[in-house]
N, C-alpha and C positions, 0 to 999 in steps of 0.2 A: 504494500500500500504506500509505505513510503517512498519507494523509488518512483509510483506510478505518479505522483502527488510533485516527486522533484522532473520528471521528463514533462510535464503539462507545464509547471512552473518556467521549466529551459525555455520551453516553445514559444510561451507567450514573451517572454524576453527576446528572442529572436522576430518575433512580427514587428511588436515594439520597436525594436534598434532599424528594424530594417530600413525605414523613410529615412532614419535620422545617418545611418550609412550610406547610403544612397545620395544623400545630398552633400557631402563628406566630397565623394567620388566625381558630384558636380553630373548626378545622374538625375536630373529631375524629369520623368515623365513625360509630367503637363507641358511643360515647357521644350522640350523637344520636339514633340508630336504639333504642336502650336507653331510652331516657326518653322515646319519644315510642310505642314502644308498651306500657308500663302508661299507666293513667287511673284515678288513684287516686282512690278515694271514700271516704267516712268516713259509719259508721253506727253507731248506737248502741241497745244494748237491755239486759236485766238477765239475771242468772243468779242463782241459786238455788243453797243446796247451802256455800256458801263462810261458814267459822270465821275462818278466818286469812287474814292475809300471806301462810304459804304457800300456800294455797288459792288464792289469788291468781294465784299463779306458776306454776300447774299450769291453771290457765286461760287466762291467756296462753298456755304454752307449745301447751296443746293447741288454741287456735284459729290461732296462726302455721304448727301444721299443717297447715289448711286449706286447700286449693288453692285460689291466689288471693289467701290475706288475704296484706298485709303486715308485718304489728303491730299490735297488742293493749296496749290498758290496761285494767287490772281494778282498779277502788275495791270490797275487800271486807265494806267497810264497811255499804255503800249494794245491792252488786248491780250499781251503773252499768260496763258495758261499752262502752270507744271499741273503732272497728276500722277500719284502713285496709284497703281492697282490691280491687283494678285488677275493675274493672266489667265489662272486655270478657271475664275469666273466671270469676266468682262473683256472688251477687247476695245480698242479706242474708238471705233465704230458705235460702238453698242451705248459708250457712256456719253459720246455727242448726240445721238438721237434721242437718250433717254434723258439727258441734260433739258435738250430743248423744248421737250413734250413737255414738260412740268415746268420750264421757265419760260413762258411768253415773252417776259420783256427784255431778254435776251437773247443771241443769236451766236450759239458755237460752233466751227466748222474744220476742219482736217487740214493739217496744209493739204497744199494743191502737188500733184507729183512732178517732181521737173523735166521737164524733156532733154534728151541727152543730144 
């Protein structure tokens, strides 16, 4: 009885320690499996439509709606759009038509492709 009482004991210290080994090791999991399935990309195009700063911020916000983007920087200045966004669910097509179906009062478009 006693030995059964110290191997149950063992056990449970071994589940116990195990996370806390683990993280020791720099084996976390969650965090593995999390960053290994986004595959961030970054793409860039212009938008039309924007006065201000805040114009600005209403164009980020509404392309971070995007399924898929990450984040958004908007130069209101220029029109220049960065965008990060995991590849394996968006493609830069998909986030300018979606962009613009939910934002009227603006207008986002791909560059154009150069001719050689």
């Amino acid at each position: 009885m006693k030995k059964l009482i110290l191997s149950v004991l063992g056990a449970l210290l071994l589940v116990a320690a195990s996370p806390v080994l683990s993280q020791e090791r720099g084996e976390d999991a969650k965090e593995t499996s999390a960053s290994t399935a986004l595959q961030l990309t970054q793409c860039a195009f212009k938008v039309s439509g924007m006065t201000c700063g805040g114009c600005a911020g209403m164009v980020e916000q509404g392309l971070r709606k995007v399924r898929g983007v990450q984040d958004a920087k908007v130069d209101w200045k220029s029109g220049d759009v960065k965008v990060k966004y995991d590849e394996k669910t968006t493609t830069p097509k998909k986030i300018v038509a979606a962009f613009n179906k939910k934002n009227p009062g603006f207008r986002a478009e791909l560059p154009k492709p150069k001719d050689k």
